[in-house]
SEDREN-719795 format. One line per 10 residues: number of its first residue (from 0); their letters; for each residue z, y, x of C-alpha. Coordinates in Angstrom, 1 decimal, decimal comma, padded with zeros to 4 digits. Layout:
NUM) A) Z/Y/X ~ ...
//
This chain:
0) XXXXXXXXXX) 000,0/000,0/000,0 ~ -000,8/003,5/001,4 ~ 001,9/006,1/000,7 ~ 001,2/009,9/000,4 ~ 003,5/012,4/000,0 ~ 002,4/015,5/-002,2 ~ 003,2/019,2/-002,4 ~ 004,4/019,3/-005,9 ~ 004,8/022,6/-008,2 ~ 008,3/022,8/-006,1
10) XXXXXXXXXX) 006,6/024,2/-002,8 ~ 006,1/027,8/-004,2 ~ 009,8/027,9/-004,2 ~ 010,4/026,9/-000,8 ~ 008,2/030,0/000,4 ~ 008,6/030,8/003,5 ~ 009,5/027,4/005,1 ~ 006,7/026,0/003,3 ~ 003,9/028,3/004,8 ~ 003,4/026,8/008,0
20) XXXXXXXXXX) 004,5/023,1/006,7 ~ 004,5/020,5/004,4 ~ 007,8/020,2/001,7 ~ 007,4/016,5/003,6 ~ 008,2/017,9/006,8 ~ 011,4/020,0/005,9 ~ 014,3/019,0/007,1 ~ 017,6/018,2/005,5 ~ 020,3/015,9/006,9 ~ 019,4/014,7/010,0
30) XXXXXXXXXX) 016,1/014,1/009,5 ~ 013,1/015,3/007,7 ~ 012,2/014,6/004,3 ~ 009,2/012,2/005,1 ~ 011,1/010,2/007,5 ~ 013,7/009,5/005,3 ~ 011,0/008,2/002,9 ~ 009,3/006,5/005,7 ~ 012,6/004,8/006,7 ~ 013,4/003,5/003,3
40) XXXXXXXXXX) 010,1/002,3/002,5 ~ 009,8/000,8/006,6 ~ 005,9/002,2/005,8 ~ 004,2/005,7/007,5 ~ 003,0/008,1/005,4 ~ 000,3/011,2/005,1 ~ 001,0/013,9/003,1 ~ -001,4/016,4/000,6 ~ -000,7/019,5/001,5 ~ -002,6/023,1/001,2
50) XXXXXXXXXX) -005,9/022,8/002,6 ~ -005,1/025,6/005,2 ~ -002,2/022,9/006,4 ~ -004,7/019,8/006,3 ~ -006,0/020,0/009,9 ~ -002,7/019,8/011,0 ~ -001,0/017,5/008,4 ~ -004,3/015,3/007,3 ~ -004,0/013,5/004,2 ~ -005,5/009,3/004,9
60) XXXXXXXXXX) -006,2/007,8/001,9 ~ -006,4/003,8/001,1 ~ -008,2/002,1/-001,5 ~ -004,7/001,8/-003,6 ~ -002,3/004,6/-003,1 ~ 000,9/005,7/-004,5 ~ 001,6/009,6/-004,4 ~ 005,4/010,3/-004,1 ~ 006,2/014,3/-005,1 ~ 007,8/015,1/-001,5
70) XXXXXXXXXX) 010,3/017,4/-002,9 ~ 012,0/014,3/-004,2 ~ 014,9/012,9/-002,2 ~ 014,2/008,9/-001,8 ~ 017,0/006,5/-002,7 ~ 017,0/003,1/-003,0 ~ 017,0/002,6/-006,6 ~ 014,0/005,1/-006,9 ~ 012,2/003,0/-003,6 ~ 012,3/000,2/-006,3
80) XXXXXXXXXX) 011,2/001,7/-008,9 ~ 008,4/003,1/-007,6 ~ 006,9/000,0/-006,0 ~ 007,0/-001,5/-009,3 ~ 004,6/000,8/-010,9 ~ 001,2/-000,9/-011,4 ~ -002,5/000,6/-011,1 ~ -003,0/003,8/-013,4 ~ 001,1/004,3/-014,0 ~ 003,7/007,2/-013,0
90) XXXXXXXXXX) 007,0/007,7/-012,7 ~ 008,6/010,9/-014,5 ~ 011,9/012,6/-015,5 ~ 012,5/015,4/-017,0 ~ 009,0/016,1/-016,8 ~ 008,7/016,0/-013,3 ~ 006,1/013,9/-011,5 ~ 008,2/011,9/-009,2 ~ 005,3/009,4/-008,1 ~ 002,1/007,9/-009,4
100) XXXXXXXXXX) -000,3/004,8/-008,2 ~ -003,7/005,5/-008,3 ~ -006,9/004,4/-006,5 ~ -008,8/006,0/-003,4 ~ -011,2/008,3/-005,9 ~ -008,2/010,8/-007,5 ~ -009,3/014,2/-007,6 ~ -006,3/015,6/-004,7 ~ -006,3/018,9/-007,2 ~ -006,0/017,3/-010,4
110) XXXXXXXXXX) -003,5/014,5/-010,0 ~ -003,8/012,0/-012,7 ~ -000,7/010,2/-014,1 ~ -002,3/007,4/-016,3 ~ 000,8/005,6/-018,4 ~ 003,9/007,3/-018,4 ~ 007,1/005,7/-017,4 ~ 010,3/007,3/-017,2 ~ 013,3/007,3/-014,6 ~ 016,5/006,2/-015,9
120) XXXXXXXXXX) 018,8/007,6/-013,3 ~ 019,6/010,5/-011,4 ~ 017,1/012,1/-009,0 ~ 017,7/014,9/-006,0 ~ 014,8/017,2/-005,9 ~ 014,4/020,3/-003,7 ~ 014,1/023,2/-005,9 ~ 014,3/026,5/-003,4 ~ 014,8/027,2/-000,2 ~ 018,9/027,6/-000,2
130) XXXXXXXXXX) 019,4/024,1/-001,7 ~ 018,7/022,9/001,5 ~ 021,7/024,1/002,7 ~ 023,5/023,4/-000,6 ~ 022,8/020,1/-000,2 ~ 023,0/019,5/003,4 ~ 026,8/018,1/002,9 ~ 025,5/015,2/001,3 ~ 022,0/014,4/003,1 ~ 023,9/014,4/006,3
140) XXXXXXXXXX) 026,5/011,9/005,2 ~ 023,9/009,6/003,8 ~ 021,6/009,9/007,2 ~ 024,6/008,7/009,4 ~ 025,5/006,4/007,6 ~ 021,4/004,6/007,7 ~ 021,1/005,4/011,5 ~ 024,1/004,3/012,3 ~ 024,8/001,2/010,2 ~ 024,9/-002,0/012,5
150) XXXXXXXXXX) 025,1/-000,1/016,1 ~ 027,5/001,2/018,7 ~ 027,9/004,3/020,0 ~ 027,5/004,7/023,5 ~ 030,2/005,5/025,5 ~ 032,6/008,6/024,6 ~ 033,9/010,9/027,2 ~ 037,9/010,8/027,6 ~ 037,8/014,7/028,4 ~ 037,0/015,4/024,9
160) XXXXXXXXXX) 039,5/015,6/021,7 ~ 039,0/014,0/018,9 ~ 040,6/015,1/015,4 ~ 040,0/012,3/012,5 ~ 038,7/008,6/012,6 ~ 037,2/008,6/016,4 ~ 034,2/005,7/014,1 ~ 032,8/008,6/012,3 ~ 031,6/009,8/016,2 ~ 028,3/008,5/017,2
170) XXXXXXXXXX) 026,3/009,5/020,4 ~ 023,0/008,0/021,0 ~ 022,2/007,5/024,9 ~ 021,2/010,1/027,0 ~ 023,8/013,3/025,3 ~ 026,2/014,6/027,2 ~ 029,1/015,9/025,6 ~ 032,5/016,9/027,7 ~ 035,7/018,7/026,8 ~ 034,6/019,3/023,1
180) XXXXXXXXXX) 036,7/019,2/020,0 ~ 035,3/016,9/017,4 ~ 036,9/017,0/013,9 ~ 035,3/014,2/012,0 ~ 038,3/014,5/009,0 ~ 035,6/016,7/006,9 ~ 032,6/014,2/007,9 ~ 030,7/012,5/010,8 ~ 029,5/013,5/013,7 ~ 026,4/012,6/015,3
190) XXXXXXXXXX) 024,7/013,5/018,6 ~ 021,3/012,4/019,2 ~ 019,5/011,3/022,5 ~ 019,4/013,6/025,4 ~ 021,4/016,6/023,3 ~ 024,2/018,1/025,3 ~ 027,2/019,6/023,4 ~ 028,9/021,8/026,5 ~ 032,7/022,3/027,4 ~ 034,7/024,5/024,8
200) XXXXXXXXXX) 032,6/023,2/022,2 ~ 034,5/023,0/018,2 ~ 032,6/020,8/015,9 ~ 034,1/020,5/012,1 ~ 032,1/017,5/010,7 ~ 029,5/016,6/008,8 ~ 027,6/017,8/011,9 ~ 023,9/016,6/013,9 ~ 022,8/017,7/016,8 ~ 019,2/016,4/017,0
210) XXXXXXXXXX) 017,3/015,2/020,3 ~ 016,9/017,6/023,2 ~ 019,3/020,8/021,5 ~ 022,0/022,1/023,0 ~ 025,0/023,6/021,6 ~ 026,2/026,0/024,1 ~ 029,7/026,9/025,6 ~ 032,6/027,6/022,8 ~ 030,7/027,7/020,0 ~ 032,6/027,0/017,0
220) XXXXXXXXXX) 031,0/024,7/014,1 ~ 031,8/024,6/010,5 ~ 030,0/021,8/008,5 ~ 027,7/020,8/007,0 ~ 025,4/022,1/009,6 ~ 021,8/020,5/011,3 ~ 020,6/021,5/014,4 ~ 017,3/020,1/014,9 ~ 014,8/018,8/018,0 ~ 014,5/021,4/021,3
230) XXXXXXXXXX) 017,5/024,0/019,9 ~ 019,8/026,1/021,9 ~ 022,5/027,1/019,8 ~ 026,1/029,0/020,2 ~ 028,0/031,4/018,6 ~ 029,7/030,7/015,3 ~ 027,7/028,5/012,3 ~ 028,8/027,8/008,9 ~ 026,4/025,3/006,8 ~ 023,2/026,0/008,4
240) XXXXXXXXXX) 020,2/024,2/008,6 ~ 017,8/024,6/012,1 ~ 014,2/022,5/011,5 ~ 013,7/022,6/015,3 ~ 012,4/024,4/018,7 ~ 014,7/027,4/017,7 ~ 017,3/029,5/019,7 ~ 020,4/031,1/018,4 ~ 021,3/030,9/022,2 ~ 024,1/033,7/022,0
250) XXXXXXXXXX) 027,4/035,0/019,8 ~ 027,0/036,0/016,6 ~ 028,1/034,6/012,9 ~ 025,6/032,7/011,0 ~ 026,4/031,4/007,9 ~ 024,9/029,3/004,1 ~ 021,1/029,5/006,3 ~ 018,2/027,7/006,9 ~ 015,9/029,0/010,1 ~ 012,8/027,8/010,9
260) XXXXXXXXXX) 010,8/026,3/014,0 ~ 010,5/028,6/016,6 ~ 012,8/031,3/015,7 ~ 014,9/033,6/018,0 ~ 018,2/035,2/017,3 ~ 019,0/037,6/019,9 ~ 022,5/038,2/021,0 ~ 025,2/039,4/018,3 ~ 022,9/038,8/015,5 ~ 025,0/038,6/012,2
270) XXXXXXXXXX) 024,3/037,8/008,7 ~ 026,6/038,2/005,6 ~ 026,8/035,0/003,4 ~ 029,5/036,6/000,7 ~ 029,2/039,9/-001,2 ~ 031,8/042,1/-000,9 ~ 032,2/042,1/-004,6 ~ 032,5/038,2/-004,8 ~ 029,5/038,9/-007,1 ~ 026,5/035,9/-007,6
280) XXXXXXXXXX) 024,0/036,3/-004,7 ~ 020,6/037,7/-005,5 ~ 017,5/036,2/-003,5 ~ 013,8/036,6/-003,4 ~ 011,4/034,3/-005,4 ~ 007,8/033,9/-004,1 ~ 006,7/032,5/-007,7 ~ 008,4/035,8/-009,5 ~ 007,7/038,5/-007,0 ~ 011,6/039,9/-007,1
290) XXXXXXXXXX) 015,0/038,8/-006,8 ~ 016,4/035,9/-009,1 ~ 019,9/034,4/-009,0 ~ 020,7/031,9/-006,6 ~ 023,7/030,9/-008,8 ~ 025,6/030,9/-005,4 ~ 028,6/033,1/-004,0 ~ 027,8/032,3/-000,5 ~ 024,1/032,2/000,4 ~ 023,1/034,2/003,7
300) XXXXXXXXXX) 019,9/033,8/005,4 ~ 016,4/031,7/005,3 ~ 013,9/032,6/008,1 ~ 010,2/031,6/008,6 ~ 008,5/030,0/011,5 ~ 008,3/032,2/014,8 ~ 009,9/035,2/013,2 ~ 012,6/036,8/015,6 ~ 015,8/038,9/015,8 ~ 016,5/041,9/018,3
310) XXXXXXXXXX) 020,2/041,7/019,4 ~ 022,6/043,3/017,2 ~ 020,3/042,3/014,2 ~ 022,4/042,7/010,9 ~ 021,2/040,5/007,6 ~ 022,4/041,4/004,6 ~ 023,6/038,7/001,8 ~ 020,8/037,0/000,6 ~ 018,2/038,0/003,0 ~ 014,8/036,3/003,2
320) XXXXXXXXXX) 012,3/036,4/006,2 ~ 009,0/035,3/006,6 ~ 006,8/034,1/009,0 ~ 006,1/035,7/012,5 ~ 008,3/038,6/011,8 ~ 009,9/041,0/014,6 ~ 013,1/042,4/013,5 ~ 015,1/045,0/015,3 ~ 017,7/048,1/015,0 ~ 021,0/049,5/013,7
330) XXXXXXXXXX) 021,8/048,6/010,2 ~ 021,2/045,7/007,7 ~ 018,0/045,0/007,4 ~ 015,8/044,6/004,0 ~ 017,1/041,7/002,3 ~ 013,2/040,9/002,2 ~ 010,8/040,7/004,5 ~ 007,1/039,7/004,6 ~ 005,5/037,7/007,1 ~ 003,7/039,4/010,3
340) XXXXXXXXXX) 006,1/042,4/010,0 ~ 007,7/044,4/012,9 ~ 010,2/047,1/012,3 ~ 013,6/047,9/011,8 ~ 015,7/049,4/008,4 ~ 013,9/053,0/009,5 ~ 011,0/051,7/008,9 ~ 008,3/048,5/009,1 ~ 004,5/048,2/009,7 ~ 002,0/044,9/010,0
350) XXXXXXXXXX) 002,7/043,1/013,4 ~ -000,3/043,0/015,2 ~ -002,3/039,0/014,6 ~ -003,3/039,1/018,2 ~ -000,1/040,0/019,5 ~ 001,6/038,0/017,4 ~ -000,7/035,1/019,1 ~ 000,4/035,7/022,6 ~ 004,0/035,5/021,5 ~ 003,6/032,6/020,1
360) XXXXXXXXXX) 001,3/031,0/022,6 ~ 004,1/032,0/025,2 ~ 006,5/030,5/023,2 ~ 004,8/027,2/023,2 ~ 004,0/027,2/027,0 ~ 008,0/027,5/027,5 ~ 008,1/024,0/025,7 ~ 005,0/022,3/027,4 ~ 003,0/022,9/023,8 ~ -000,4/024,5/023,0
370) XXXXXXXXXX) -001,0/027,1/020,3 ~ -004,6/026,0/019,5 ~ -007,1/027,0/016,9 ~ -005,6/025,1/013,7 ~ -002,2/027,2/014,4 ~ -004,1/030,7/014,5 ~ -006,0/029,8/011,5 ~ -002,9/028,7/009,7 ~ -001,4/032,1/011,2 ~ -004,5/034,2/010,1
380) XXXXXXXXXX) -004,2/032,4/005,8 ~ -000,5/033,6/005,6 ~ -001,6/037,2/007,5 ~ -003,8/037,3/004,5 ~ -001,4/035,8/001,8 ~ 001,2/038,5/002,5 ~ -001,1/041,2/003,0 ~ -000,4/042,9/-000,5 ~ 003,6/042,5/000,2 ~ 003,6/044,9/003,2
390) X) 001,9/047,7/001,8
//
């Protein structure tokens, strides 16, 4: 059976982490989104995606294939269920498409879903961009618990402290991690290969620190937070989210966020999670073109690919950020910003495409990486997308 994993009605939601990816390829827990499904179903998948991502994220179809709506969190029970549907049937609920099996011809803009069937029990779907901080807690918990199950630890250095049950600790070989405090009584811990959590470290569980990050000297850790592939992280982090090759290298409170690949937070930049009224935070909907409810007191930051901070940066509550932006100056900034901006709360004006290519093609030199001609294209669509939200 071939598996593809489609952008459903949900990706308009997850604007701006969904501009440069797939909703397969967020990441919540420990891992993504399409390796959890790829774990569970011990299958690889392709996704469907915008056709301005499908260079980079190519859809392979098979003469049977079952399309799974990638804003869906996989479970067992739902893993069963949807490898019993037969040719021409879907799986729904609450009239959402959760997954239908169809043969190599479907139309990829017209779905078809045949013969109804409905799902029974609960489903976890991602519905905007702060539930995947809201629901980090949970995703991390299960994720230990599948990469874990069955396997040792390797070994655990005697220099550091550990507060709660020393089992809920798990470091894969290659991470280093010396005179750190590791409080597992609020969840687990888990390191992956060739991560390094340095001395004067305070981790609060449920915590990940994914292959190749850092988490630099005394930084202090409040769960649940996910630090992704290639990070360098310090400072002080309350339930955020990092999808990968992104620095937040310095001091500086960051708090209820979720920042993309290849971000920068210069030193002492802050954001605000709580309202000084205690009041339900606001945030920006991509779909409605103004502020909705989050129907959260704490919600803080979510950042696009590439964008960057100046040091001293100041985010208000509810900020949102979008791709390639360059953010500087006194004050909070606008709590939002469109992609390919540069400016400061004085003021902001288009960020230059072919200077915002050398940046980034610097940025992936630092990481032995190419910025080729599918990433400037992808670059030059959202340029274009949020054209009419800078004027």
């Amino acid at each position: 059976m071939n598996y593809i994993l489609f952008d459903g009605s949900q990706r308009e939601n997850l604007l701006p982490l969904t501009f440069t990816r797939p909703v397969a390829e967020i990441r919540i827990g420990i891992t993504t989104i399409r390796e959890k499904w790829e774990n569970l179903l011990n299958e690889t998948t392709s996704v469907l995606t915008e056709d301005y991502l499908s260079k980079k994220y190519p859809l392979k179809k098979g003469n049977e294939n079952i399309l799974i709506n990638a804003a869906v969190l996989p479970d067992d029970n739902l893993i069963n269920d949807i490898k019993k549907l037969v040719s021409g049937e879907s799986l729904t609920k609450d009239n959402i498409l959760i997954a239908s099996r169809v043969d190599g011809n479907f139309d990829k803009n017209n779905l078809p879903e045949g013969k109804i069937k409905q799902y029974d029990s609960e489903i976890d779907i991602l519905e905007s961009s702060w539930d995947i901080f809201s629901k980090n807690e949970k995703y991390l918990n299960s994720d230990f618990k599948i990469i874990t199950k069955g396997r040792k630890s390797s070994h655990i250095s005697e220099t550091n402290n550990i507060i709660g049950d020393s089992n809920l600790v798990f470091i894969e070989e290659g991470a280093k991690v010396e005179y750190a405090y590791l409080n597992t009584s609020t969840g687990p811990i888990y390191i992956d290969k060739d991560a390094e959590v340095m001395e004067g470290s305070k981790i609060r569980g449920p915590f990940a620190l994914c292959e190749h990050s850092t988490l630099k000297m005394d930084a202090k850790v409040y769960g649940a937070t996910t630090i992704g592939p290639h990070c360098k992280v310090g400072g002080e982090l309350n339930n955020v989210v990092f999808f990968g090759y992104a620095n937040k290298a310095h001091d500086g409170f960051l708090g209820n966020a979720v920042i993309g690949e290849w971000c920068n937070l210069g030193a002492d930049t802050n954001n605000s999670n709580l309202k000084n009224t205690y009041e339900e935070v606001k945030m920006w909907s991509y779909p409605k073109g103004g502020f909705i409810k989050s129907g959260l007191q704490f919600c803080g930051l979510i950042m696009g690919d590439h964008s960057k901070s100046g040091i001293n940066t100041m985010f208000n509550t509810g900020t949102v950020v979008g791709v390639s932006c360059n953010i500087y100056g006194s004050g909070f900034q606008r709590n939002f910003i469109p992609s390919f901006s540069w400016g400061s709360p004085v003021g902001m004006k288009p960020y230059n495409l072919n200077k915002a290519f050398q940046v980034a093609e610097a940025v992936f030199q630092r990481r032995s990486k190419s910025f080729h001609d599918v990433e400037k294209d992808i670059f030059r669509h959202i340029n274009d997308l949020e054209m009419d939200q800078r004027r």
